[in-house]
Backbone as CSV, one residue per row, in Angstrom:
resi,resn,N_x,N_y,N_z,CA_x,CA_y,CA_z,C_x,C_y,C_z
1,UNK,44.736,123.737,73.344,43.659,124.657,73.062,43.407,124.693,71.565
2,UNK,42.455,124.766,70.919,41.720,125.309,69.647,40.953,126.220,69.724
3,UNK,41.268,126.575,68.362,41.049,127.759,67.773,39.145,127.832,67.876
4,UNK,38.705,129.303,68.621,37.334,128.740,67.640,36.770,129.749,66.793
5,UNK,36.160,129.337,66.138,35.801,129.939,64.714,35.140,130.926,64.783
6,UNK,34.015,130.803,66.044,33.547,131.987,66.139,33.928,133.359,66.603
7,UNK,34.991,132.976,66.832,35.681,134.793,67.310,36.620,135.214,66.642
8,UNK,36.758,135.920,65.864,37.870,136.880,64.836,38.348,138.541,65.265
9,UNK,39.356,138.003,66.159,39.945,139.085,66.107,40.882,140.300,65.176
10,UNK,40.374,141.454,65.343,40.457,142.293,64.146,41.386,143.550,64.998
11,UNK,42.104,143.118,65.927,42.614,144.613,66.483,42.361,144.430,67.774
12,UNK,43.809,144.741,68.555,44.022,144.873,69.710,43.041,145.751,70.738
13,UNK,43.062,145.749,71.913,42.174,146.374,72.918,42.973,147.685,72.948
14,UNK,42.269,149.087,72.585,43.205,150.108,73.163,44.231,150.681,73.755
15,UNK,43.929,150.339,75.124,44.899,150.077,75.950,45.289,148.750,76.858
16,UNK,46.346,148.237,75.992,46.915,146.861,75.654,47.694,147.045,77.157
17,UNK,47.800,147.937,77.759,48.994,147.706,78.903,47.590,147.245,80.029
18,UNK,46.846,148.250,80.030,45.721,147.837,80.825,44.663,146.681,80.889
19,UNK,44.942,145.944,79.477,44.357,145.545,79.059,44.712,143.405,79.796
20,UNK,46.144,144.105,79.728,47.325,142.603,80.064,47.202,142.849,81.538
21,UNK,46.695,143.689,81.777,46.276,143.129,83.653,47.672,144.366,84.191
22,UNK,47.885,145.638,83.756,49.099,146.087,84.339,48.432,148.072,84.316
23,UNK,48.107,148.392,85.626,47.071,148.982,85.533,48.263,150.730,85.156
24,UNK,47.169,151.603,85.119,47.814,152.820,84.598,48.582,153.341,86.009
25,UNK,49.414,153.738,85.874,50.202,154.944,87.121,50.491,156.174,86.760
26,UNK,50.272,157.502,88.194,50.724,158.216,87.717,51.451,159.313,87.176
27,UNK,52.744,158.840,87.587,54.028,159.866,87.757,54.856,159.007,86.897
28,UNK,55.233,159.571,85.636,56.019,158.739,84.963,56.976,160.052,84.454
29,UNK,58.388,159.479,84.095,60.019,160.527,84.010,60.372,159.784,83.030
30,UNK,61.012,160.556,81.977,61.689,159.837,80.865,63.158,160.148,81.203
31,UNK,63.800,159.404,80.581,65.443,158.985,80.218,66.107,160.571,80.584
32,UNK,65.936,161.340,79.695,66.322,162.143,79.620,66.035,163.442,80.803
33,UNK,64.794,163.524,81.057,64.445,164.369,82.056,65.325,163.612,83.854
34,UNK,65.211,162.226,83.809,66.169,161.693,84.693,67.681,161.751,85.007
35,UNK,67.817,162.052,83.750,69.725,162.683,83.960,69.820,164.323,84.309
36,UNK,69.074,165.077,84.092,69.147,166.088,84.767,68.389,166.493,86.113
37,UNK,68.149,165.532,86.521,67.996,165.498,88.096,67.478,164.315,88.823
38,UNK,68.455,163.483,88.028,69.105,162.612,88.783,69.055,162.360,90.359
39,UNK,70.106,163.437,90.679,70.197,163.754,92.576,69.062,164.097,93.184
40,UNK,67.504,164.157,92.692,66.539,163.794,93.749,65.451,163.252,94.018
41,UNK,65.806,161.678,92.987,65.486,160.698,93.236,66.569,159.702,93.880
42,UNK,65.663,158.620,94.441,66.574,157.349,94.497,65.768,156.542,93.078
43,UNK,66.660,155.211,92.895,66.714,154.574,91.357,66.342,153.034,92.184
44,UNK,65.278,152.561,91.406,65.375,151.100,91.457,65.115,150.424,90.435
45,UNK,66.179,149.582,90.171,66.183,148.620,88.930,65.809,147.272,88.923
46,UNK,64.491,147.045,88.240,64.028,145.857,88.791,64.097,144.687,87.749
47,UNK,65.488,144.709,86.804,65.724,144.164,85.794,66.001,142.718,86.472
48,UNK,66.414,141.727,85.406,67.694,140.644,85.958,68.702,140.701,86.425
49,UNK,69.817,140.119,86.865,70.884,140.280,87.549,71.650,140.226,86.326
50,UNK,71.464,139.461,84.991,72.083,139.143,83.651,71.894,140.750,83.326
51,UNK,70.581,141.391,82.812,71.038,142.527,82.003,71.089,143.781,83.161
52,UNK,71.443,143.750,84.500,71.892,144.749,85.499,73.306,144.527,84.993
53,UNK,74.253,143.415,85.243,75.595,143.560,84.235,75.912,144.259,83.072
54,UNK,75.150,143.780,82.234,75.115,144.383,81.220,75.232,146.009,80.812
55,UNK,74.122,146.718,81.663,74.162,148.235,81.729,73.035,148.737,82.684
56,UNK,73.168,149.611,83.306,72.218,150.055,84.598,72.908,151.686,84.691
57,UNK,71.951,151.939,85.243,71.980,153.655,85.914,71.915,153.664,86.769
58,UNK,72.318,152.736,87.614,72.538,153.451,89.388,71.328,152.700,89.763
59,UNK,71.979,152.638,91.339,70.183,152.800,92.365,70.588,151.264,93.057
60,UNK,69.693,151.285,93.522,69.560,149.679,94.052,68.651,148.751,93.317
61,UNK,69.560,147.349,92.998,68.755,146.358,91.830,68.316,145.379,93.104
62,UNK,66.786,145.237,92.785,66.171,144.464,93.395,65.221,143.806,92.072
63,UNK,65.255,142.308,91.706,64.948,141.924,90.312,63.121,141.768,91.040
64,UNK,62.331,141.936,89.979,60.561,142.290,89.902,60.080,140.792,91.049
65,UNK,60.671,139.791,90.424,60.541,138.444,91.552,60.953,138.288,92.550
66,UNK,61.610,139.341,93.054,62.379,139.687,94.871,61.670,140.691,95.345
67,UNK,60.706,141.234,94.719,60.372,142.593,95.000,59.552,142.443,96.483
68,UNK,58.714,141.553,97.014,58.211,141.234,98.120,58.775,140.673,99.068
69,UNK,59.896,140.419,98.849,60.682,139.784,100.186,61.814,140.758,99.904
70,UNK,62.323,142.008,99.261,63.475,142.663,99.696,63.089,144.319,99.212
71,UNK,61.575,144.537,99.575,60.951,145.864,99.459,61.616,146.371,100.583
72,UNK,62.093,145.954,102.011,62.163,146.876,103.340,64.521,147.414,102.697
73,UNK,64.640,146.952,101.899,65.626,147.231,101.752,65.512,148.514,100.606
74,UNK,64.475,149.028,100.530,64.388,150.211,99.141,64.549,151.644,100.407
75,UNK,65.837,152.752,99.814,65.844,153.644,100.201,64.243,154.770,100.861
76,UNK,64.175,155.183,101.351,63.124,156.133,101.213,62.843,157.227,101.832
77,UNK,64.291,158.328,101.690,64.669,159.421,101.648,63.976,160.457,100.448
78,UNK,64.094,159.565,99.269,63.367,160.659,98.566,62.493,160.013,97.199
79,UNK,61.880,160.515,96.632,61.311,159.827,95.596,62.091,158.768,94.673
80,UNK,61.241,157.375,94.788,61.601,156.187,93.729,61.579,156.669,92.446
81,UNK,62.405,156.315,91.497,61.769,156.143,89.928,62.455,154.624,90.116
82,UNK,61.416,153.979,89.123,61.590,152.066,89.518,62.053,152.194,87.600
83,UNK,62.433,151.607,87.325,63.007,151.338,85.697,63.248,149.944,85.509
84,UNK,63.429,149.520,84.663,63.425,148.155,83.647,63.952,148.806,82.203
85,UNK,63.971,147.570,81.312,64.256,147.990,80.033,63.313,148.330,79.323
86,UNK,62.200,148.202,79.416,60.825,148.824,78.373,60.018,149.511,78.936
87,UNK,59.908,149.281,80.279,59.054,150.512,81.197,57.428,149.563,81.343
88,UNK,57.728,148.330,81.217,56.106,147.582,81.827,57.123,146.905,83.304
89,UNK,57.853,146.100,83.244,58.129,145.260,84.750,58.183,146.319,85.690
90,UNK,58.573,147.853,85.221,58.796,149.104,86.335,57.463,149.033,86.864
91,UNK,56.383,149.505,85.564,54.850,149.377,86.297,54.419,148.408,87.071
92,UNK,55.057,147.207,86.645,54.192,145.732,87.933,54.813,145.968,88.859
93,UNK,56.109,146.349,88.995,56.919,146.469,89.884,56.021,147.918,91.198
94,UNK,55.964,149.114,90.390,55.334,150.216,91.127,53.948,149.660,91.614
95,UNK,53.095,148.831,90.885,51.234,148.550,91.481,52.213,147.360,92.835
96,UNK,52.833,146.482,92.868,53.451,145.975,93.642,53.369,146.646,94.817
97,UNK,54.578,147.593,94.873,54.625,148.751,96.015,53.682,149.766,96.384
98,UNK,52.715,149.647,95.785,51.259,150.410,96.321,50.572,149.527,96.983
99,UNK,50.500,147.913,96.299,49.772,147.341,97.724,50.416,146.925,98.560
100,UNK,51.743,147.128,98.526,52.273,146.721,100.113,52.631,147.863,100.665
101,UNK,51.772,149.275,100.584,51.364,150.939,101.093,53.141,151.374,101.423
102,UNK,53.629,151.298,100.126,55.206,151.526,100.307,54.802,153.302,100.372
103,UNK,55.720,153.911,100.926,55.521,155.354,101.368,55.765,156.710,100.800
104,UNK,56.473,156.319,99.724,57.232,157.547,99.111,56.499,157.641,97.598
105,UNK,57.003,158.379,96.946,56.389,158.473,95.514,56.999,157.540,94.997
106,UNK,56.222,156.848,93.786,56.662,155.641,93.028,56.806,156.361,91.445
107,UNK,57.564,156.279,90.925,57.689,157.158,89.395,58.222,156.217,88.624
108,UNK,57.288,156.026,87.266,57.762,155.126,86.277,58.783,155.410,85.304
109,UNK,59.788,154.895,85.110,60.844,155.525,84.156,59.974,154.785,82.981
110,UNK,59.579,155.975,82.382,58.737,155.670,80.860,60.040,155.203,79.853
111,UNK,59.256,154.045,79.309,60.239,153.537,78.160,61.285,152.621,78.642
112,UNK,61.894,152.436,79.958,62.784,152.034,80.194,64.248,152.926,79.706
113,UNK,64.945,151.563,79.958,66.318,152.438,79.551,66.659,151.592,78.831
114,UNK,66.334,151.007,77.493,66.656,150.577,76.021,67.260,151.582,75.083
């Protein structure tokens, strides 16, 4: 690819999450509000299997590229919060489970757990 001359970009699109094709959701829990109630959610971690070793908070790890062939294995007793380390693969991960009309609340752990 080359460059072409006629377009100069001067500054990102607003909203850069929406922007990369990863649409808004809207129930999102931070770090902290998640450790104090913890017990009534279930947790899904949709990291790698490399940094699930590494450090995780519980729940069931199902990695973002399994997410369609091992969705019927996600608890759904009580509300999801889906997490990653920065809090975007949680979101592809949650628009994921809305079109395959998963049933329970989907909640983004904002920020991840970095």
């Amino acid at each position: 690819m080359r460059k072409n001359p006629n377009i100069n970009v001067s500054e990102l699109e607003k909203d850069y999450l929406l922007f990369c094709g990863i649409e808004k959701i809207g129930t999102e829990l931070t770090l902290e509000q998640l450790k104090k109630e913890k017990k009534q959610y279930n947790l899904l971690d949709v990291r790698s299997l490399t940094e699930r070793k590494e450090h995780h908070i519980g729940g069931i790890h199902i990695p973002l590229d399994e997410l369609s062939e091992r969705q019927h294995e996600i608890p759904i007793d009580k509300a999801l919060v889906v997490y990653c380390k920065s809090g975007i693969r949680s979101k592809m991960a949650i628009n994921q489970l809305l079109k395959m009309k998963f049933t329970r609340e989907l909640i983004n752990l904002s920020n991840g757990i970095s």
